[in-house]
C-alpha positions in Angstrom: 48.6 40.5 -70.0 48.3 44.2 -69.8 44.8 44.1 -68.4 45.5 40.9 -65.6 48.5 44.1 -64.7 46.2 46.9 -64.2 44.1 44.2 -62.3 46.3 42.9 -60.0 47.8 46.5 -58.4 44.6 47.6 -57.2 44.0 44.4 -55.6 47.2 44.0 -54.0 47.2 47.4 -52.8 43.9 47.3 -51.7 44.8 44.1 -49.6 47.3 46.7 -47.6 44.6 48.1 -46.0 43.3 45.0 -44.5 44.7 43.5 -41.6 47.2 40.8 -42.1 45.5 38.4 -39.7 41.8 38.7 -37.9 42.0 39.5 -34.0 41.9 35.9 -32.3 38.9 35.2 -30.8 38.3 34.7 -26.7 38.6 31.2 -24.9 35.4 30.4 -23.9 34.9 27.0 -22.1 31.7 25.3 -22.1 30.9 22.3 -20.9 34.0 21.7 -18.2 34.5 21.2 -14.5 36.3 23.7 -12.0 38.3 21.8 -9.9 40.1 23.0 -6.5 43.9 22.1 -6.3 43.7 22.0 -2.9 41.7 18.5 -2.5 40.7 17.6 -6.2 36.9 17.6 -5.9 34.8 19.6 -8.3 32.1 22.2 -7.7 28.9 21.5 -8.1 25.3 22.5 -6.6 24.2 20.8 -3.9 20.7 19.7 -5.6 19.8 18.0 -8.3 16.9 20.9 -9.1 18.5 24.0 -9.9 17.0 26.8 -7.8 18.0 30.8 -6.5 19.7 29.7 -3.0 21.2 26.1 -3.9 25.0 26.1 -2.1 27.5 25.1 -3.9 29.7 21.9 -3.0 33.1 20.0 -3.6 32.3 16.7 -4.8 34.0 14.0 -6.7 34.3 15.4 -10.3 32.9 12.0 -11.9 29.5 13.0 -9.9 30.2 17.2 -10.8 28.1 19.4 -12.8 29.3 21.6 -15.7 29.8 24.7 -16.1 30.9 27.9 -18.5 33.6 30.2 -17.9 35.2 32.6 -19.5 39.0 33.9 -18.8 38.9 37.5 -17.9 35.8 38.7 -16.4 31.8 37.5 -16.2 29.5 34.7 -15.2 30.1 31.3 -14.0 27.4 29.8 -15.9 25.9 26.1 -14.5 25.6 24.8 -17.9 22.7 24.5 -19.9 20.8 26.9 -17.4 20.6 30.1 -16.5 22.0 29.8 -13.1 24.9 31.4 -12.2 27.6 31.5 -9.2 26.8 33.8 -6.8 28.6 35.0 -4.1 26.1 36.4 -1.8 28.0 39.8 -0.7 30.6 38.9 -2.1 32.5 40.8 0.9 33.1 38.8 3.7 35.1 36.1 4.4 33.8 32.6 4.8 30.7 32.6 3.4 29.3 30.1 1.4 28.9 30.3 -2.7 25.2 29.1 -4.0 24.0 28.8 -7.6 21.4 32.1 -8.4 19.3 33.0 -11.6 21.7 35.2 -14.1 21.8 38.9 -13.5 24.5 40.2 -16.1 26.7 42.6 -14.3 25.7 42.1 -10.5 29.2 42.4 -8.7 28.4 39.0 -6.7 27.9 37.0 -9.9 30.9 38.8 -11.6 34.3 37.0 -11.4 37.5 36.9 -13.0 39.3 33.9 -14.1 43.2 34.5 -13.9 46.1 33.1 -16.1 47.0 31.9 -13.0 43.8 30.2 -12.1 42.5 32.1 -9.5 38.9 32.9 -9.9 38.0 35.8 -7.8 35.3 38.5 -7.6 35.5 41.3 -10.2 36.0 44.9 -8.8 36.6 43.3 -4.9 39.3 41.4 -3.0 37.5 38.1 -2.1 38.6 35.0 -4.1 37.0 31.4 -4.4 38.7 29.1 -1.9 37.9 25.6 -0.9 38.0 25.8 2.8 37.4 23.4 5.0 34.0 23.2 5.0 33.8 23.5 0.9 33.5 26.5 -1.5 33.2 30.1 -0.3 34.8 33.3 -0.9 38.1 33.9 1.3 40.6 37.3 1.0 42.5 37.2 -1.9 46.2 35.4 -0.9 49.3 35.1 -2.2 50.8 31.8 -1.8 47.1 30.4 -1.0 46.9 26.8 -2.7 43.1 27.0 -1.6 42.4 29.5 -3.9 44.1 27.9 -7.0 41.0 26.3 -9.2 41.3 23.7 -12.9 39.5 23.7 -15.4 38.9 20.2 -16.6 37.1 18.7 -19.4 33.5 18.0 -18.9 33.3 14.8 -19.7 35.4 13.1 -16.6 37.8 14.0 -13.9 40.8 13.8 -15.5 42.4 17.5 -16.2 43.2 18.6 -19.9 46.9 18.7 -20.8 46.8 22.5 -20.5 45.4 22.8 -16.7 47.0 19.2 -15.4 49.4 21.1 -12.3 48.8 24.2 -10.9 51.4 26.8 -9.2 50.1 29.1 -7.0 51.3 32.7 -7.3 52.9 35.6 -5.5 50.6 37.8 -6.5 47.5 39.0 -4.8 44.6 39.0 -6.8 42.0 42.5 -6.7 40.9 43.7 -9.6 38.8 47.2 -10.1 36.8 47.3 -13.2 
């Protein structure tokens, strides 16, 4: 009894040192469709052969590739490859979005997905919009329903419980890194 007492107060001081619970670990979601709240089509490359320069389209999400996001900041992986979205500037207004091979860190292949789903280019003020020709990056807007994106499950076009309805937001969207 003695010895299970010595025993046991080392241990359960020692277990004060150690955190209570481990750090939760980042979202990641693999495998899923972005989808604009605007008109409920999906991105997806315009090709079937993946390829630096391939524009990016809304389609119906049952005909959508996937892709990988993360919230916070970095790639928008097509999945399974190692293309990426790409912006082109990233700067202007209007212009087009294309799928381009991965170069970790390049501001035009950088973005930030919001809590408030908004997906818009790390360290600049242009956000993904679906216009009315399709995907491209627009000024960051309050209010603008255009720029307000899903993420859906992969495996059809009907949105997760967790990113069903969309509201857009007051707040602008520029981040600086």
């Amino acid at each position: 009894m003695l010895f299970s007492t010595f025993l046991t107060v080392p241990l359960l001081a020692l277990s004060f040192l150690t955190p209570a619970s481990a750090s939760p670990l980042a979202k990641r979601y693999t495998g899923v469709k972005i989808q604009s709240y605007k008109d409920g089509k999906c991105l997806s490359p315009n090709s079937d052969t993946n390829s630096n320069g391939v524009w990016v389209v809304s389609v119906a999400c049952d005909k959508a590739k996937t892709w990988d996001i993360n919230p916070g900041s970095g790639s928008v992986k097509l999945s399974g490859t190692n293309f990426v979205l790409d912006a082109g500037t990233g700067k202007d207004n209007n212009e087009g979005v294309k799928i381009w091979q991965s170069y970790p860190g390049v501001f035009q292949q950088t973005w930030f997905l919001t809590d408030d789903k908004r997906i818009a280019i790390t360290g600049g003020n242009q956000c993904l919009d679906e216009g009315d020709n399709g995907p491209q990056t627009y000024a960051c807007t309050p209010y603008n329903t255009n720029q307000v994106w899903n993420v859906i499950e992969g495996g059809g076009g009907t949105p997760s419980s967790s990113s069903s309805s969309a509201t857009p937001s007051r707040t602008c969207v520029a981040w600086s890194s």
